[in-house]
C-alpha positions, -999 to +999 in steps of 0.1 A: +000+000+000+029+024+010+037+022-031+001+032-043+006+064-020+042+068-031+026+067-063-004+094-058+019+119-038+045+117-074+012+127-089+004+152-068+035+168-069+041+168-109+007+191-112+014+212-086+053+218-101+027+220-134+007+246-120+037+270-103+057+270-131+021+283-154+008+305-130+029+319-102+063+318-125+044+327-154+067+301-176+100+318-167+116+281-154+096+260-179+127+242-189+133+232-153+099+225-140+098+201-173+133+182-159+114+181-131+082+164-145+108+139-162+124+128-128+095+125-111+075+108-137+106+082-134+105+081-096+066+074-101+072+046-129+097+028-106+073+030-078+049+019-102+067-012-106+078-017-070+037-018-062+031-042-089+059-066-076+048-064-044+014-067-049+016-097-073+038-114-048+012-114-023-015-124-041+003-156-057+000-172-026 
Protein backbone atom coordinates (compact mmCIF):
# COMPACT_ATOMS: atom_id res chain seq x y z
CA UNK A 1 0.00 0.00 0.00
CA UNK A 2 2.92 2.39 0.97
CA UNK A 3 3.72 2.23 -3.10
CA UNK A 4 0.13 3.21 -4.27
CA UNK A 5 0.62 6.40 -2.03
CA UNK A 6 4.23 6.77 -3.11
CA UNK A 7 2.58 6.75 -6.26
CA UNK A 8 -0.44 9.36 -5.77
CA UNK A 9 1.86 11.90 -3.85
CA UNK A 10 4.53 11.68 -7.38
CA UNK A 11 1.18 12.70 -8.88
CA UNK A 12 0.39 15.18 -6.83
CA UNK A 13 3.49 16.84 -6.85
CA UNK A 14 4.07 16.82 -10.91
CA UNK A 15 0.72 19.13 -11.24
CA UNK A 16 1.45 21.24 -8.61
CA UNK A 17 5.33 21.81 -10.13
CA UNK A 18 2.70 21.99 -13.39
CA UNK A 19 0.68 24.59 -12.02
CA UNK A 20 3.68 27.02 -10.30
CA UNK A 21 5.69 26.99 -13.09
CA UNK A 22 2.11 28.26 -15.40
CA UNK A 23 0.78 30.51 -12.95
CA UNK A 24 2.92 31.94 -10.22
CA UNK A 25 6.25 31.83 -12.51
CA UNK A 26 4.42 32.66 -15.41
CA UNK A 27 6.68 30.08 -17.63
CA UNK A 28 9.99 31.85 -16.75
CA UNK A 29 11.61 28.15 -15.43
CA UNK A 30 9.60 26.02 -17.91
CA UNK A 31 12.69 24.16 -18.92
CA UNK A 32 13.32 23.18 -15.35
CA UNK A 33 9.92 22.47 -13.95
CA UNK A 34 9.84 20.05 -17.29
CA UNK A 35 13.32 18.16 -15.90
CA UNK A 36 11.35 18.12 -13.08
CA UNK A 37 8.21 16.44 -14.46
CA UNK A 38 10.77 13.89 -16.18
CA UNK A 39 12.43 12.81 -12.82
CA UNK A 40 9.52 12.50 -11.09
CA UNK A 41 7.52 10.77 -13.66
CA UNK A 42 10.62 8.18 -13.40
CA UNK A 43 10.47 8.13 -9.61
CA UNK A 44 6.59 7.40 -10.14
CA UNK A 45 7.24 4.61 -12.86
CA UNK A 46 9.71 2.76 -10.58
CA UNK A 47 7.26 2.96 -7.84
CA UNK A 48 4.85 1.86 -10.18
CA UNK A 49 6.73 -1.25 -10.58
CA UNK A 50 7.83 -1.67 -7.02
CA UNK A 51 3.67 -1.75 -6.20
CA UNK A 52 3.06 -4.21 -8.88
CA UNK A 53 5.90 -6.59 -7.58
CA UNK A 54 4.78 -6.39 -4.41
CA UNK A 55 1.43 -6.74 -4.93
CA UNK A 56 1.59 -9.73 -7.27
CA UNK A 57 3.85 -11.43 -4.85
CA UNK A 58 1.21 -11.43 -2.31
CA UNK A 59 -1.54 -12.35 -4.06
CA UNK A 60 0.34 -15.55 -5.73
CA UNK A 61 0.02 -17.22 -2.63
Amino acid sequence: MKHLIGLYVVMVIMVIVTLMDEFILKGEYSAIASWLIVMLFLFGTICFANARYFLSKRYDG
